[in-house]
C-alpha positions in Angstrom: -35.8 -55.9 38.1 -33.6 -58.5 36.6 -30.5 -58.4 34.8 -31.6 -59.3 31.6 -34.3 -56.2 31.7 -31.5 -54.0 33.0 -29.2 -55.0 30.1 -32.1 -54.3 27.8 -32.8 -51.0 29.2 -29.3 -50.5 28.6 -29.1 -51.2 24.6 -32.4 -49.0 24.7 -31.1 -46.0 26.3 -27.2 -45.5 26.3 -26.5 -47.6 23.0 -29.6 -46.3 21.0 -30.3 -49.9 19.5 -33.5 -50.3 17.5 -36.8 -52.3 19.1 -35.7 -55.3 16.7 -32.0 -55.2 17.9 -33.6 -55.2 21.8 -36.2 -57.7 20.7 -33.5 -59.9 18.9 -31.1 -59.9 21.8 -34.0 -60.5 24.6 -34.9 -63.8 22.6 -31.4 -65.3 22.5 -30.7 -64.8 26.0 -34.3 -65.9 27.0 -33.0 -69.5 24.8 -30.1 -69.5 26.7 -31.2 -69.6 29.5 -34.6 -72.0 28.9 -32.3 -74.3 27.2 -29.5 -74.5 29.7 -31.4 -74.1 32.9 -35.0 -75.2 32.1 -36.0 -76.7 35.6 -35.7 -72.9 36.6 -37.9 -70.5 36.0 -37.2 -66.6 35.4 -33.7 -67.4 35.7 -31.1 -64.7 37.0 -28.2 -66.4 38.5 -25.6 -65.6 35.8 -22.3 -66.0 37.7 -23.3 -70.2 37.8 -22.4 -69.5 34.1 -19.1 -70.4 32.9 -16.8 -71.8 30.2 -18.3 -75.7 30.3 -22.0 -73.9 30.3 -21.0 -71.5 27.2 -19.9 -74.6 25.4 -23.0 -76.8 26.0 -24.8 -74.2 24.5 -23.1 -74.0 21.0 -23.1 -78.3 21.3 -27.2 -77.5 22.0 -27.5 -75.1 19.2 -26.0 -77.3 16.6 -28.7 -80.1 18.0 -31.4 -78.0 17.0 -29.8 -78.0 13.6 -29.5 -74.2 13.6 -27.5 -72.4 10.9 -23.9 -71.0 11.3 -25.4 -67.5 11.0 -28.1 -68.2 13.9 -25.5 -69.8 16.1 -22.6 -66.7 15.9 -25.6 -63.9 16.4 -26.5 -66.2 19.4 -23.3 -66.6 20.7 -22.4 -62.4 20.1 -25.5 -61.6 21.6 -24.5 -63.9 25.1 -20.9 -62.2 24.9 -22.2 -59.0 24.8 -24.9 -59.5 27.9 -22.0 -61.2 29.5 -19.6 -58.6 28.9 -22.0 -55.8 30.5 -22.6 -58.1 33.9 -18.8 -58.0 33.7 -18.7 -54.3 33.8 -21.6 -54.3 36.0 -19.1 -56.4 38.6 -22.3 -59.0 38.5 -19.8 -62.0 37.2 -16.2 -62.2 37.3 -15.7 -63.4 33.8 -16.8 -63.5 30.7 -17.4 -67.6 30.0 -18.0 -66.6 26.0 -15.0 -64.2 25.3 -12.6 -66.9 24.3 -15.3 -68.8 23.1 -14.8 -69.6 19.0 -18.0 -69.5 17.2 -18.1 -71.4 13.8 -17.4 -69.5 10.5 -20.1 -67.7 8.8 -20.8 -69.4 5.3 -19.6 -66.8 3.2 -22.5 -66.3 0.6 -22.9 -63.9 -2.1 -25.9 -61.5 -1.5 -28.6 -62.0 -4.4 -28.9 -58.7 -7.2 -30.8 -57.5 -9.7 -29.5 -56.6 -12.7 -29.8 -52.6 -14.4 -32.9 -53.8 -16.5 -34.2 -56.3 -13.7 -34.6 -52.8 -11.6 -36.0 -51.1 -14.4 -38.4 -53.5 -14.6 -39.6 -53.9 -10.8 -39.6 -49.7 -11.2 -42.1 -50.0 -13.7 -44.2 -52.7 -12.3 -46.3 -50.4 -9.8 -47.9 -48.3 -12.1 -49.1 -51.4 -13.8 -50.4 -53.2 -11.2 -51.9 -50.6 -9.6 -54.0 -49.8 -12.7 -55.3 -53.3 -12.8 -55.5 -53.3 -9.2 -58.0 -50.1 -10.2 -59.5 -51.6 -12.7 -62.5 -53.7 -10.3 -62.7 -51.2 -7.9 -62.9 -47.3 -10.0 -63.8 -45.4 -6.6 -60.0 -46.1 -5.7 -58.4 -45.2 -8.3 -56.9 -42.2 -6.4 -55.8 -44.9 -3.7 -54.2 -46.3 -6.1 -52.4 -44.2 -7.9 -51.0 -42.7 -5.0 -50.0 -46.3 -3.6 -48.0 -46.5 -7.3 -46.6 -42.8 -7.3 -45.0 -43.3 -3.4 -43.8 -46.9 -4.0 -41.9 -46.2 -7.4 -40.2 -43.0 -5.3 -39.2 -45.2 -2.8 -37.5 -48.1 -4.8 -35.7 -44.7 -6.4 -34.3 -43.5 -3.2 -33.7 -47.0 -2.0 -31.4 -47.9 -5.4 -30.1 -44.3 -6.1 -28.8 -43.9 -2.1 -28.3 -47.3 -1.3 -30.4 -47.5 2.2 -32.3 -49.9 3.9 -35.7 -50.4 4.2 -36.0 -49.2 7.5 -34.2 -46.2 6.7 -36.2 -45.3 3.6 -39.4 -45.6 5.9 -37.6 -43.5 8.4 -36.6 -40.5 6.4 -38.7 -37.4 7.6 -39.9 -34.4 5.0 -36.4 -32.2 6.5 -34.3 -35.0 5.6 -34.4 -34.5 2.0 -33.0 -31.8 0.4 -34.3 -31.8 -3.5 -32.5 -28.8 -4.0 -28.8 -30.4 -3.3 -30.0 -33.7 -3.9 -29.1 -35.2 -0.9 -30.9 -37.3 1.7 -30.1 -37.6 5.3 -30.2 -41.3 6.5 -30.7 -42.3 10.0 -28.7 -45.9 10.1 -27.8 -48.5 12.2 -26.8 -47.7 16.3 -28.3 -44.1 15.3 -25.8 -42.6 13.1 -26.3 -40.5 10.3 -24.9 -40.2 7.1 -25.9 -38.3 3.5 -27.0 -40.4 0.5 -27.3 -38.9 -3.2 -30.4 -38.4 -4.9 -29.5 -39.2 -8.4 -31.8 -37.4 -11.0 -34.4 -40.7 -11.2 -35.2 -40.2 -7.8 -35.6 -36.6 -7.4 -38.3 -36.8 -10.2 -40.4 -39.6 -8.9 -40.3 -37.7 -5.0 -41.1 -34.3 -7.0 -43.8 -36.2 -8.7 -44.8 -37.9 -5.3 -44.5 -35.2 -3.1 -47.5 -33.2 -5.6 -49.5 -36.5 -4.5 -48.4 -36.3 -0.8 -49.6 -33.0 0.4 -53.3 -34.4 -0.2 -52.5 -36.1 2.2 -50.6 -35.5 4.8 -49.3 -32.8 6.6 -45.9 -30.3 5.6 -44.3 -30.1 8.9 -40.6 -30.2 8.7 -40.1 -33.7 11.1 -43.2 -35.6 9.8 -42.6 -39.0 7.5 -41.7 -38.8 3.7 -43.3 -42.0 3.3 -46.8 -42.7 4.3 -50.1 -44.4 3.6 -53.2 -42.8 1.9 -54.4 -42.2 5.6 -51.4 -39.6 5.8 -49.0 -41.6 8.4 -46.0 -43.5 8.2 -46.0 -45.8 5.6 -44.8 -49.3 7.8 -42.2 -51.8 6.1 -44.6 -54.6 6.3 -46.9 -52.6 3.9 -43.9 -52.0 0.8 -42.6 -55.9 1.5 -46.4 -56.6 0.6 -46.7 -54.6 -2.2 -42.9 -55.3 -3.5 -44.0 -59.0 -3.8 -47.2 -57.6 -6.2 -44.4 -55.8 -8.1 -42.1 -58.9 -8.6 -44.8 -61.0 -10.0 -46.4 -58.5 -12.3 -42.9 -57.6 -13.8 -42.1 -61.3 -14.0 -39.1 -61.6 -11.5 -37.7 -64.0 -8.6 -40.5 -64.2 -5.9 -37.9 -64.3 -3.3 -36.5 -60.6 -4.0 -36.5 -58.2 -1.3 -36.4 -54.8 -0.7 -32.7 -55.5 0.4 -31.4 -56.9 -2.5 -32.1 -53.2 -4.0 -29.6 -52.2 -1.8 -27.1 -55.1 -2.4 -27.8 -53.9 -6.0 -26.5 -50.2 -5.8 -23.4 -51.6 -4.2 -22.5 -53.8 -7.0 -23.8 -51.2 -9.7 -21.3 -49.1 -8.1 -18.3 -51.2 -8.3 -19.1 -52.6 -11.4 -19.0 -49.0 -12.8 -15.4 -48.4 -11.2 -16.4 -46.8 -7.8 -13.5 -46.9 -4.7 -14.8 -49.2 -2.5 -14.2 -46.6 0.3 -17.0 -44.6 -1.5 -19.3 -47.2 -1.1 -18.5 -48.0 2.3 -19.2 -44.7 3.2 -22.7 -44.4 1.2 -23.9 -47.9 2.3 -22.9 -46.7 5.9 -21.0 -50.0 6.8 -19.0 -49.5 9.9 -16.2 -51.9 8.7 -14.7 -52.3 5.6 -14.6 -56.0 5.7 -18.2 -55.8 5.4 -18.1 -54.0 2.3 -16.1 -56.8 0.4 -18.6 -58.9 0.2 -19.8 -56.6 -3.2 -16.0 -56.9 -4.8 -16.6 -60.7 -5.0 -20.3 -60.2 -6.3 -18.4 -58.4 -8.7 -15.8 -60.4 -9.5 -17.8 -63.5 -10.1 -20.6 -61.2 -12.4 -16.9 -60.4 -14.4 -16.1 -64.0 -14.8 -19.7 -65.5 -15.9 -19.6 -62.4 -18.7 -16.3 -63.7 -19.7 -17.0 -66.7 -19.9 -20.2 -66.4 -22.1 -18.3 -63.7 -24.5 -14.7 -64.7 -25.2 -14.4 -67.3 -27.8 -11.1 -69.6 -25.9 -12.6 -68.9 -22.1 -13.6 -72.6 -21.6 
């Protein structure tokens, strides 16, 4: 076994990390290595990597023309695989810990506005019914596809989660009584997300639909298809980009940007930004920011468009 699948086994088993976190990190060390030692095949002699190596990599990346972004999740991926062969006592040093990766362009997240997500919440319904309309023997299908989605983009805007953690919610991680989901996040961890009153109705009015089709166990999916199982996030990203055109809005919207959304909703309404921290589930408060200057800037452009000596 190498020490690249050893490493991976690692993330999977003691750090909890997703597939795609596994997957991701597999790829950029797999590059690494192809890139920097390419006359080698299946590569696995990591202490001929040092300091000079680590920096002929970044000078490679930047020759492939790859963005800042790419190059620091490159470079954090090869720090951390390095830094468990350091533990591991399989290297002596870690050649990319004092290694300074470029500065990641600081850009603000695209949003929707209140009546932009009113919009894409009503867009299902109606292209479902034309959907429906050239094919009457699935109008059931249909309707059901419209019901769960519209739920969905609730819970997704009213608890500020990620895709992946709206597809993960199970039946027992909802509480409709307190209004309160129970999000699996990132690395594992769980935190509680409110279920504003939008959102409870459209998964009251979703759940009458789902127990035609799928089971009432406690730990089965929420979210699923009209064959009863989990609905998959390749599935809504589909359908989302149906809602987007038939409600007339920006083709490159994605489910995320509900999320980036609720954060800046939030603020703009005069939440603590320790509050959102906490309901986004953001580890660091630095990460959090970001939504102050979304803010700021959405301050400034109405300010500019309403008061007669801003320009």
């Amino acid at each position: 076994m190498s020490y690249l699948s050893d490493f991976l086994d690692y993330l999977t088993h003691e750090r909890n990390a997703s597939p795609h976190t596994v997957a991701s990190y597999r790829r950029d060390i797999e590059q690494f290595a192809g890139l920097l030692f390419s006359q080698e095949a299946n590569f696995d002699n990591w202490r001929r990597v040092d300091v000079l190596t680590a920096r002929s990599a970044v000078v490679k990346y930047n020759e492939l023309e790859l963005s800042r972004a790419s190059i620091m999740r490159k470079v954090s991926s090869l720090r951390s695989f390095f830094r468990y062969l350091e533990r591991e006592e399989v290297v002596d040093k870690n050649p990319f810990s004092g290694l300074n990766s470029p500065k990641r362009e600081k850009r603000l997240p695209m949003l929707m506005s209140v009546e932009e997500i009113i919009r894409l919440l009503d867009a299902p319904e109606k292209y479902w019914t034309i959907a429906a309309s050239g094919n009457p023997g699935r109008e059931a299908e249909s309707r059901f596809a419209a019901i769960r989605d519209v739920a969905m983009m609730e819970v997704i805007y009213s608890g500020g989660l990620r895709i992946s953690e709206a597809i993960g919610l199970n039946m027992n991680g909802v509480d409709l009584i307190s209004d309160i989901a129970k999000v699996r996040g990132k690395g594992a961890k769980e935190r509680l997300c409110a279920l504003g009153k939008p959102a409870v109705k459209a998964l009251r009015r979703y759940l009458d639909l789902r127990r035609q089709r799928a089971g009432g166990g406690s730990a089965v999916p929420l979210f699923v298809n009209v064959h009863g199982q989990r609905l998959t996030a390749r599935t809504f990203q589909r359908n989302m980009k149906n809602y987007l055109k038939t409600a007339g809005l920006p083709h490159d919207l994605t489910p995320h940007k509900i999320r980036h959304s609720f954060a800046t909703h939030m603020l703009d309404a005069g939440a603590d930004l320790r509050s959102v921290q906490e309901l986004l589930g953001h580890e660091n408060l630095s990460t959090t920011q970001i939504y102050t200057h979304v803010s700021s800037e959405r301050l400034k452009t109405a300010y500019k468009k309403a008061h007669p000596h801003a320009n």
